[in-house]
C-alpha positions as CSV (number, residue, x, y, z in Angstrom):
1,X,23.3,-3.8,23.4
2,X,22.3,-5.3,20.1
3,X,19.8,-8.4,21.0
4,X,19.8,-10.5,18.0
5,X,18.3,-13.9,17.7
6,X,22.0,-15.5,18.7
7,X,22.7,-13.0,21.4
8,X,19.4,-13.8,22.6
9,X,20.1,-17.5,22.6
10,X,23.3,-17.3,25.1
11,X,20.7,-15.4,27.2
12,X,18.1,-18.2,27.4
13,X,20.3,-21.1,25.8
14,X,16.5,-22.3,24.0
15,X,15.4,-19.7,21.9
16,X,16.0,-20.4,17.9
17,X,17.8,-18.0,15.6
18,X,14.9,-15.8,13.3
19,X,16.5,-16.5,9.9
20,X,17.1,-13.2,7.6
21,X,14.6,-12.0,5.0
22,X,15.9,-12.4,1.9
23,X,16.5,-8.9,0.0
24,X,17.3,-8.8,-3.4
25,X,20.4,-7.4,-4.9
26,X,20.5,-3.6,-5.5
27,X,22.7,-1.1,-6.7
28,X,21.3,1.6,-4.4
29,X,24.0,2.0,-2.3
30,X,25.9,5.3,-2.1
31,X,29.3,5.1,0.2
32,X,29.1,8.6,1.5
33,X,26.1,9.5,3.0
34,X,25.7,13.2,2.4
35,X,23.2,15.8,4.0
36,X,21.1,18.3,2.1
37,X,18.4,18.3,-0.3
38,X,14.3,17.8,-0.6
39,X,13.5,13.9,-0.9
40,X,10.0,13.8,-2.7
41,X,8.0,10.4,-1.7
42,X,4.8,9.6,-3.6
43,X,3.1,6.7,-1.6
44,X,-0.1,5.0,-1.7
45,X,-2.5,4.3,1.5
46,X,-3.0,8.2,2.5
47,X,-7.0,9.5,3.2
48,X,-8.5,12.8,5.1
49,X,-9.5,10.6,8.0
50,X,-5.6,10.1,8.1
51,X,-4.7,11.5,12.0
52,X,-1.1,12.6,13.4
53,X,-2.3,10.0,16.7
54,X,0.2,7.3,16.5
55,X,-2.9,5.0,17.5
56,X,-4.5,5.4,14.6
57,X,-1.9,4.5,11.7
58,X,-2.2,1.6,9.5
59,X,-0.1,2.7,6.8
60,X,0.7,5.5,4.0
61,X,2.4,8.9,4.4
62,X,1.1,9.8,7.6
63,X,3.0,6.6,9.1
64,X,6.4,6.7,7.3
65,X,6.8,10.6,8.4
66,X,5.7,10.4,11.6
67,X,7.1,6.4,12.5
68,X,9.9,7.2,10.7
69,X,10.9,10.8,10.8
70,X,9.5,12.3,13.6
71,X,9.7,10.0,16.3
72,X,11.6,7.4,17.7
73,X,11.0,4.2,19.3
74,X,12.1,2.0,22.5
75,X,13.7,-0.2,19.7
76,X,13.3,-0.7,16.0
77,X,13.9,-3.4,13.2
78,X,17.5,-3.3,11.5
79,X,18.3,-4.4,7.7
80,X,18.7,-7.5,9.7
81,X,15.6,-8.5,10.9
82,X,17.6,-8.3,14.2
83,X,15.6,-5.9,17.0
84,X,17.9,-3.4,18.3
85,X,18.1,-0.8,20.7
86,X,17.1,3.1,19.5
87,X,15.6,5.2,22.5
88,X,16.6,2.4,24.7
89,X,20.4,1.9,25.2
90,X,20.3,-1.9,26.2
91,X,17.7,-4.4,27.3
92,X,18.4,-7.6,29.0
93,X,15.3,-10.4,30.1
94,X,15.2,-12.6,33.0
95,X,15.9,-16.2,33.0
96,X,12.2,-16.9,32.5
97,X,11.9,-14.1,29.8
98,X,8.7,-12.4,31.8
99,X,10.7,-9.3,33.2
100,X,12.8,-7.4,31.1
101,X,15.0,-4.4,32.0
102,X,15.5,-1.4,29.8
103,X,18.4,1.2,29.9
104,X,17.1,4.7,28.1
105,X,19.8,6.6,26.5
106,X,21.0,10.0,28.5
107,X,20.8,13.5,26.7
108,X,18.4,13.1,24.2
109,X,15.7,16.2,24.1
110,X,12.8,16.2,22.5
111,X,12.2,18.9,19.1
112,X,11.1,21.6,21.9
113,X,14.0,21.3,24.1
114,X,12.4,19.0,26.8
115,X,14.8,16.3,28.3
116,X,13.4,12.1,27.1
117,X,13.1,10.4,30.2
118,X,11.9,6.8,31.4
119,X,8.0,8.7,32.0
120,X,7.5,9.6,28.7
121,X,7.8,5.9,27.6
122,X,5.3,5.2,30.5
123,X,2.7,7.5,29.3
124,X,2.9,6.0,25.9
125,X,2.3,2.9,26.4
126,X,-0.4,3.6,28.9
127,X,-2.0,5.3,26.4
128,X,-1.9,2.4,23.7
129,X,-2.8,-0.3,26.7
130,X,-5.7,2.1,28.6
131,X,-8.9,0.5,29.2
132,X,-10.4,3.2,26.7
133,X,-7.8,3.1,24.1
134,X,-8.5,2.4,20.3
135,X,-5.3,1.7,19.4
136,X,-4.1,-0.9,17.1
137,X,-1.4,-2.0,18.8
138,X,-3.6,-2.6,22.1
139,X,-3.5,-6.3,22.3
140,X,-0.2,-6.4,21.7
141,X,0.4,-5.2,25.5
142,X,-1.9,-7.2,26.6
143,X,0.5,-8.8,28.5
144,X,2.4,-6.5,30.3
145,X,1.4,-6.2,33.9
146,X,3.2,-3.4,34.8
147,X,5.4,-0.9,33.9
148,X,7.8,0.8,36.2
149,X,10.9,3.6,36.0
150,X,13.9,3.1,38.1
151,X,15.3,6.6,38.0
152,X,15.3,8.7,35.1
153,X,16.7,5.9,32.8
154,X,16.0,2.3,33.7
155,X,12.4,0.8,32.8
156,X,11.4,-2.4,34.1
157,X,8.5,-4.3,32.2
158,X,6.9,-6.9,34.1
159,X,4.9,-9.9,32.3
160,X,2.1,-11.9,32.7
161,X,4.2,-14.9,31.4
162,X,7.5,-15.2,29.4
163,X,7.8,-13.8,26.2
164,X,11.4,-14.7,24.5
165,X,10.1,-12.4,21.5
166,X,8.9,-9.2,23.6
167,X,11.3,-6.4,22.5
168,X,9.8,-7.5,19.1
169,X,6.6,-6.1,20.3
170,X,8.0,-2.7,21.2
171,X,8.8,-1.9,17.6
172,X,5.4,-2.1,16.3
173,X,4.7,1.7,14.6
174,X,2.2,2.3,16.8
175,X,4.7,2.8,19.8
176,X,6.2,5.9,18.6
177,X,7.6,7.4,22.0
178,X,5.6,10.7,22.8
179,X,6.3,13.4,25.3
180,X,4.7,13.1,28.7
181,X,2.3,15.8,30.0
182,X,2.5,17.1,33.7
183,X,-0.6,15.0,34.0
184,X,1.0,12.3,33.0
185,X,-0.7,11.9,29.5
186,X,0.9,12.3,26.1
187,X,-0.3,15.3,23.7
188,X,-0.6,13.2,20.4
189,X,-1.6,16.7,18.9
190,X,1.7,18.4,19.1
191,X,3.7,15.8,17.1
192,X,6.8,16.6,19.5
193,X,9.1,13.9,18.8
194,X,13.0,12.7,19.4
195,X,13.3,12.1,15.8
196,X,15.5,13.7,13.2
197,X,13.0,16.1,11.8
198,X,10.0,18.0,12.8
199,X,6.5,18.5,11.3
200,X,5.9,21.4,9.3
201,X,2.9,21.0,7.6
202,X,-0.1,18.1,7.6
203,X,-2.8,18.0,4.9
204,X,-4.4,14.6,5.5
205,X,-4.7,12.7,2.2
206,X,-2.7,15.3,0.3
207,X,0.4,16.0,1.4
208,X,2.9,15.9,4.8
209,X,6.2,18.1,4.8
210,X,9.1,17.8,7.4
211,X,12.2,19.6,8.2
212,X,15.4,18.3,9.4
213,X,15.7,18.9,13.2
214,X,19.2,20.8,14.1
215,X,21.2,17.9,16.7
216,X,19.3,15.7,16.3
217,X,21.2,12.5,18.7
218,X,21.6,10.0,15.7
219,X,24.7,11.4,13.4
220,X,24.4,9.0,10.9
221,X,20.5,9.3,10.2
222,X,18.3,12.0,8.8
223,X,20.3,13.4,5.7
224,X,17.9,15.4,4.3
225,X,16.8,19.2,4.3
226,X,13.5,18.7,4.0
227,X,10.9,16.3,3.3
228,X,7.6,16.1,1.5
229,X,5.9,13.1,1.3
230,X,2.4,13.0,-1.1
231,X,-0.6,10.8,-0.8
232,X,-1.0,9.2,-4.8
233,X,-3.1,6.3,-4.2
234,X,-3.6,5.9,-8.1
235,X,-1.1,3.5,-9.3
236,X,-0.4,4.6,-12.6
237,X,-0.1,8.1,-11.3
238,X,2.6,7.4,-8.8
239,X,5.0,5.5,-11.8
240,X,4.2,8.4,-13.6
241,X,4.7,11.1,-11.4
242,X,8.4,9.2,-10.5
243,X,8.8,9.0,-14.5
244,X,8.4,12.7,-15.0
245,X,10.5,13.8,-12.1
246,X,7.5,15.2,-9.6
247,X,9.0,12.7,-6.9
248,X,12.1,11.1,-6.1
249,X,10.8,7.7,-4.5
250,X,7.2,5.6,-4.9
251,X,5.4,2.9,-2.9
252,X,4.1,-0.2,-4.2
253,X,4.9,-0.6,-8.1
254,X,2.4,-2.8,-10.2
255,X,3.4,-6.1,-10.8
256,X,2.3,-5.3,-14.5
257,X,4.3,-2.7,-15.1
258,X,7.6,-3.4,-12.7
259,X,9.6,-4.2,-16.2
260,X,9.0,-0.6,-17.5
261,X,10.4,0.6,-14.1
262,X,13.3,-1.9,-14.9
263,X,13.9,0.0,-18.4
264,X,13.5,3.1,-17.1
265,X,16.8,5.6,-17.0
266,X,17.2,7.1,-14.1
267,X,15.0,4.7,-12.5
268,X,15.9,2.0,-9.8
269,X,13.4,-0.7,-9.2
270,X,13.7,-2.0,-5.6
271,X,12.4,-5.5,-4.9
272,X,12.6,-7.2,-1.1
273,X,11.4,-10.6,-0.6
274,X,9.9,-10.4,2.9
275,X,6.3,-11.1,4.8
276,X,4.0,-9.1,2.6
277,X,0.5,-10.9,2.3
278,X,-3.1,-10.1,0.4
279,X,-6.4,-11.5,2.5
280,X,-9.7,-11.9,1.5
281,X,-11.1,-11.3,5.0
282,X,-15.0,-12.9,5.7
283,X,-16.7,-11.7,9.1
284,X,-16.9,-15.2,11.0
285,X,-19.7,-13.7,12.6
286,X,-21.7,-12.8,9.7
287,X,-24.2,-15.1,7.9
288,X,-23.1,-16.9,5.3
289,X,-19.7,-16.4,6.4
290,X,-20.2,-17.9,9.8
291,X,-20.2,-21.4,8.4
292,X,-16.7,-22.7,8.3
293,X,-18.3,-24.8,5.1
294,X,-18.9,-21.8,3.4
295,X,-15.5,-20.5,4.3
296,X,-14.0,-23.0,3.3
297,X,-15.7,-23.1,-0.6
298,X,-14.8,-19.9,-0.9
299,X,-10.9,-20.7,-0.2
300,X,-11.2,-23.6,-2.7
301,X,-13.0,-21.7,-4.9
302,X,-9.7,-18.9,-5.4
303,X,-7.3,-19.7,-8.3
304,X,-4.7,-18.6,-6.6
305,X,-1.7,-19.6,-9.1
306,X,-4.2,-17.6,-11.7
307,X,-3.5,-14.6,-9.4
308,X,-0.1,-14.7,-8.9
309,X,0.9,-15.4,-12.4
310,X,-1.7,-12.3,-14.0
311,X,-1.5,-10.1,-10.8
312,X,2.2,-10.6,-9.5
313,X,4.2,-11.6,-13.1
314,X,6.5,-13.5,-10.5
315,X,6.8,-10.6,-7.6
316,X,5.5,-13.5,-5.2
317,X,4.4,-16.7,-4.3
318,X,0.7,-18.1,-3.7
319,X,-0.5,-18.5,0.2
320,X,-2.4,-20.6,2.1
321,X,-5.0,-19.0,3.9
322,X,-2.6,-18.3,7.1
323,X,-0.3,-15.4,7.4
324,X,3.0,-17.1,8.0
325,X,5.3,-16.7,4.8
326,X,8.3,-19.1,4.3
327,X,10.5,-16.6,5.3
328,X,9.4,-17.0,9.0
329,X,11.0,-19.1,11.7
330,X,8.1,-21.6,12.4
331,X,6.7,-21.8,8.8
332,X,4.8,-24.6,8.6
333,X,6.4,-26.2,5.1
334,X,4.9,-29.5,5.8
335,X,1.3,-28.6,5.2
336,X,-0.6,-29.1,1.9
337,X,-1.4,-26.3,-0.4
338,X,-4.6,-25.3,-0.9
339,X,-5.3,-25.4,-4.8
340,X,-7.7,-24.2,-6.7
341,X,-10.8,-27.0,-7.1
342,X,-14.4,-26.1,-7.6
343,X,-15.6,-29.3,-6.8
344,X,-14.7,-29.4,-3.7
345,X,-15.9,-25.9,-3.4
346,X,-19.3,-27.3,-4.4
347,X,-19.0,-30.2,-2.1
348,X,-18.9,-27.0,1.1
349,X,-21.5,-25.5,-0.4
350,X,-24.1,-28.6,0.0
351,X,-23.1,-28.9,3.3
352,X,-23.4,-26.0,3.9
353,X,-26.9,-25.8,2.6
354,X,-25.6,-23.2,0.3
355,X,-25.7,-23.8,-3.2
356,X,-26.4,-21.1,-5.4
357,X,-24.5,-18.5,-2.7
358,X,-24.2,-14.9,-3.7
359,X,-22.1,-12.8,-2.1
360,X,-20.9,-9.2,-2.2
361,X,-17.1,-8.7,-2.3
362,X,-15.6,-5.0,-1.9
363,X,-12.3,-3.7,-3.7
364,X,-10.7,-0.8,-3.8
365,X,-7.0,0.0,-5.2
366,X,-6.0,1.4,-1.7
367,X,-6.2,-2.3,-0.4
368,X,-2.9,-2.7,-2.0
369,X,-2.2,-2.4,-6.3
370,X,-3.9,-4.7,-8.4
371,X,-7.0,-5.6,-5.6
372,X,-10.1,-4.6,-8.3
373,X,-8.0,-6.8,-11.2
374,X,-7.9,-9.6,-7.9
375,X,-11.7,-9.6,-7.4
376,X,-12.4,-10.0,-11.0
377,X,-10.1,-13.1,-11.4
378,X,-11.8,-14.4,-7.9
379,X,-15.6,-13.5,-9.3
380,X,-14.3,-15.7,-12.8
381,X,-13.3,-19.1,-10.6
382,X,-16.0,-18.8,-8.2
383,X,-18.0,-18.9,-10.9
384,X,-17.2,-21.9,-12.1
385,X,-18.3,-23.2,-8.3
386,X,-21.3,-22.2,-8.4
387,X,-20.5,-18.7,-6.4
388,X,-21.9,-15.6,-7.6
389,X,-19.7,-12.9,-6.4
390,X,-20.9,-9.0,-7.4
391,X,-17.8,-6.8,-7.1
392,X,-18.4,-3.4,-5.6
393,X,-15.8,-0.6,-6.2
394,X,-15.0,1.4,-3.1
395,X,-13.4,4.6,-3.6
396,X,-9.9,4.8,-2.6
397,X,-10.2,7.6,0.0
398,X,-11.1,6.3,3.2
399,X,-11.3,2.5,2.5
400,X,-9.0,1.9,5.5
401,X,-11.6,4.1,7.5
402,X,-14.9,3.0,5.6
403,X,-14.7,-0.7,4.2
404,X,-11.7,-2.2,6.2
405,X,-13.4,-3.5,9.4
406,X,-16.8,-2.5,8.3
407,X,-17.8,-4.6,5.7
408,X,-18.0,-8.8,6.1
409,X,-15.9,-9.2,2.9
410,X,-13.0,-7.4,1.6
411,X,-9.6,-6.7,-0.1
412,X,-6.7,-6.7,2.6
413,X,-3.0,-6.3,2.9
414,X,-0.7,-7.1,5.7
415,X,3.2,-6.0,5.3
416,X,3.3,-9.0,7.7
417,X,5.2,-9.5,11.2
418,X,8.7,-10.4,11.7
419,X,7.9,-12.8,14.6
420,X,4.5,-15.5,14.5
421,X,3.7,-14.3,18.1
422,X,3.6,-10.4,16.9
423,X,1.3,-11.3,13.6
424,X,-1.5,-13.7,15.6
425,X,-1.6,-11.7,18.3
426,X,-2.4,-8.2,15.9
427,X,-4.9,-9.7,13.8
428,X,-6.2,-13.6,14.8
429,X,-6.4,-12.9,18.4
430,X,-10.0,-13.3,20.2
431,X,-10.8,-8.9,20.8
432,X,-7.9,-8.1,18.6
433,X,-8.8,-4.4,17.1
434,X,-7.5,-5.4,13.7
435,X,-9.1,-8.7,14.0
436,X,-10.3,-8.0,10.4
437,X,-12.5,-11.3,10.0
438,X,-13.6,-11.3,13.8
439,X,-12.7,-14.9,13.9
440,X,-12.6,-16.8,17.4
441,X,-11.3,-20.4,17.9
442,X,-10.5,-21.0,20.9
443,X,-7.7,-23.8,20.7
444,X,-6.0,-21.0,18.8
445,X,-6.4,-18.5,21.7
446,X,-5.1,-21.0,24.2
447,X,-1.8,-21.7,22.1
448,X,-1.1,-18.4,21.1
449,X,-0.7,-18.2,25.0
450,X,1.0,-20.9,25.5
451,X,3.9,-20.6,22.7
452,X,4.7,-17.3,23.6
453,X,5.6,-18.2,26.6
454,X,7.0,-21.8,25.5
455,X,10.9,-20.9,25.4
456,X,11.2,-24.9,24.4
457,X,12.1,-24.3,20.7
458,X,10.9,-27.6,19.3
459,X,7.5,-27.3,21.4
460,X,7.1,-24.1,19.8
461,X,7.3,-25.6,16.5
462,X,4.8,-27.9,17.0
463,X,2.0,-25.0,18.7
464,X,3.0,-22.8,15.5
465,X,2.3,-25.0,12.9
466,X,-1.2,-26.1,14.7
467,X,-2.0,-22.2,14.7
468,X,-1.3,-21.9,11.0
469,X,-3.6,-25.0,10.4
470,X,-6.2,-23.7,12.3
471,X,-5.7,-20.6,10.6
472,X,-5.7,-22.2,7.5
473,X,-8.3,-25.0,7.8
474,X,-11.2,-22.7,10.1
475,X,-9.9,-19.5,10.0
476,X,-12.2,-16.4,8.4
477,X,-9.1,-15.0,5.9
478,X,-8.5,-16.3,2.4
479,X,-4.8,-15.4,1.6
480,X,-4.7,-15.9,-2.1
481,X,-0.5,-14.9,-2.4
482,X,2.7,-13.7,-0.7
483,X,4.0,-10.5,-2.6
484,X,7.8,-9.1,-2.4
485,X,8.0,-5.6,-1.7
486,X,8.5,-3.4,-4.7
487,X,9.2,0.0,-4.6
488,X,11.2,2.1,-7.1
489,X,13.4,5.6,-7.0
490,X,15.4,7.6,-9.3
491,X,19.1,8.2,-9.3
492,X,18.7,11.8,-7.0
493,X,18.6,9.6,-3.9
494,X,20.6,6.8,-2.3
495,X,20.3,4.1,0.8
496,X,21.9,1.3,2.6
497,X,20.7,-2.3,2.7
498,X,17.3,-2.4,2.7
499,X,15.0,-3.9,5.6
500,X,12.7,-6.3,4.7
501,X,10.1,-6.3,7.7
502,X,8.0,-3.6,5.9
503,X,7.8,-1.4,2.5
504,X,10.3,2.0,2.1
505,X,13.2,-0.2,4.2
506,X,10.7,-0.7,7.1
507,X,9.0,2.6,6.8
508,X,12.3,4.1,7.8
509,X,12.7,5.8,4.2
510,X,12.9,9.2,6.1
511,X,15.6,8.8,8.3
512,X,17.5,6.2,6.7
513,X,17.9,7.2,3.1
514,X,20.1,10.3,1.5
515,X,20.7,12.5,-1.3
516,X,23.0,10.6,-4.3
């Protein structure tokens, strides 16, 4: 069964329709699909702290071969925005959305020969939901209060409240199905998968190579021979190495230089408008940050039309300090932008008893492409406020690891969420783990209960929009701009319509893509 937003709506008669995020016209489409052939991937985010645990990954190489290549999910993301089923066969909720039934598909093995079954999607999620787990995608199970297999094929989730979006939540990457142990554990260490190829070889922060697995269950997915996918977290190294013909697809093109991929022969520039966001998150815990005045100086103190226009040449549009893009179902259109205004900056700096502040801000290319140009523009307009902001480097290998969560004030990226529910709960939730400003309001807390399981559309609506205000207005992020997706290739590889929910057609560039 394929549960998009109007198949969902004849289930529950109230649930809205998610509109489609927009992808832009490309001639990348090949009619026959072929098999054969090394596909070369150069990508930005990988480090030596990078881990095969599927608990662990935030983004890069590691993630696109193992999310993408060598397992499978309970259900993924189409080119649609639509969540469908992959491991799962069907899934159907009740009338009050709070159970849901899934039907697993029969005869699929894992890459050693062992038969899938309904335990080994129990021991994963146990594993991501265990009172001991570090996983990132921990809250987002939060909710489930049980889990339990009807035969060999039939999973029944049981909730603590309705949740008209959950199967959204079981195609987060972190939920990569692994093989049960007799135990009952998974082996994360193996990297035995259901996907179409299997892991050969894993240098963290250098290099991952795959090969296609023989019968694998999808026909129509995993074209290639072989795989080799390389950590380039320098920017003008990955153009260049697509340039000279070292790889065959990149990650994450420069605004600044997306017109020389455009010129390019042999060169395909790949641009998807979808949920991608830049934050500036403060720890709302952390002096001088723990003053919502101060917060919200800094916010007034961003030129964030500045950024777009010198950072983005157009790739984008500029945000307001909550993670919702306009793409989204419950975007709240109605609320005023945020502009650039140093006096009013000034003005939450005397009540703040704050004038003069100084404050440390850390960059790092790895954050996403153009962050270090980013904290100079923001360190220029603050100035003007009355801010003094030093701008501290980080290296690029292991910012996700060393900066990221660790220091009070930092370059972000999100590749954002497809559903409001799935992006709040990750990141703005009281405990979250990737709660990366450790802010906690509690009228936020209490709606982002309440609206997931509010299957009254236009109520909905209304707790949405308050979240992004509160976001917005109190919240510990600044999100300067919205930035499409823009990823290039050269003409030795091919692919159908691109997704939109994440970079490298939702991270499925593995699987989904083929030789030309």
């Amino acid at each position: 069964m394929k549960l998009n937003r109007r198949g969902f709506m004849m289930t529950t008669a109230s649930i809205a329709a998610l509109p489609m995020l927009g992808a832009a016209p490309t001639n990348g489409f090949a009619a026959s699909p072929k098999r054969g052939g090394l596909l070369r991937i150069g990508q930005l985010g990988g480090a030596t702290s990078d881990t095969l645990d599927p608990a662990t990954f935030a983004a890069g190489p590691v993630a696109c071969a193992m999310y993408g290549g060598v397992y499978n999910s309970l259900v993924e993301i189409d080119a649609d925005n639509n969540v469908v089923p992959e491991l799962a066969e069907s899934f159907e909720p009740s009338a009050d959305a709070k159970t849901w039934v899934f039907k697993l598909r029969k005869g699929i093995t894992f890459s050693d020969g062992k038969p899938f079954s309904a335990q080994d999607v129990i021991a994963t999620f146990n594993y991501h939901k265990g009172d001991d787990s570090k996983s990132g995608g921990k809250e987002l199970l939060s909710e489930i209060e049980t889990i339990r297999a009807d035969g060999t094929d039939t999973l029944l989730f049981q909730l603590k409240g309705g949740n008209a979006d959950f199967p959204f939540v079981l195609a987060d990457y972190h939920f990569s199905i692994m093989q049960a142990q007799e135990d009952g554990k998974v082996d994360w260490r193996s990297a035995i998968g259901t996907g179409g190829y299997i892991l050969e070889s894993f240098e963290p922060g250098i290099r991952i190579r795959l090969k296609r697995r023989d019968g694998y269950w999808k026909t129509d997915r995993a074209w290639f021979d072989e795989v080799e996918l390389l950590t380039i977290n320098d920017p003008v190294a990955r153009q260049n190495a697509l340039m000279s013909g070292e790889v065959d697809a990149i990650d994450r093109i420069d605004p600044k230089t997306a017109h020389m991929m455009q010129r390019a022969p042999n060169i395909t520039l790949e641009e998807v408008v979808g949920l991608q966001h830049y934050t500036m998150p403060m720890f709302c815990d952390v002096k001088p940050f723990s003053d919502i005045n101060v917060r919200l100086a800094l916010k007034y103190a961003v030129d964030r039309e500045e950024m777009v226009e010198k950072l983005l040449r157009g790739h984008g549009s500029v945000g307001n300090d909550h993670p919702i893009g306009a793409a989204s179902r419950f975007y709240a259109n109605g609320l005023p932008q945020r502009s650039y205004d140093p006096d009013k900056a000034r003005f939450h700096l005397k009540k703040a008893n704050a004038e003069g502040l100084s404050i440390e801000l850390s960059a790092a290319e790895a954050a996403f492409t153009g962050a270090v140009d980013a904290a100079v523009l923001f360190q220029q307009s603050a100035a003007k406020a009355g801010i003094q902001v030093s701008v501290k480097r980080e290296p690029d290998d292991g910012y996700w690891s060393n900066v990221w969560l660790t220091k009070p004030f930092c370059f972000s990226y999100w590749g954002g969420r497809v559903t409001e529910d799935w992006m709040f709960t990750q990141v703005y939730a009281r405990g979250a783990k990737w709660n990366e400003s450790h802010w906690n309001n509690d009228r936020f807390n209490s709606l982002l209960i309440e609206a997931r399981s509010e299957l009254d559309v236009a109520k909905r609506r209304e707790m949405y929009t308050e979240m992004q205000v509160l976001c917005s207005e109190d919240g510990g992020s600044i999100i300067p701009m919205f930035a499409n997706f823009l990823d290039a290739r050269n003409d030795k590889v091919a692919h159908g319509k691109l997704a939109s929910n994440l970079f490298f057609d939702g991270w499925k560039i593995v699987e989904r893509w083929w030789p030309a």
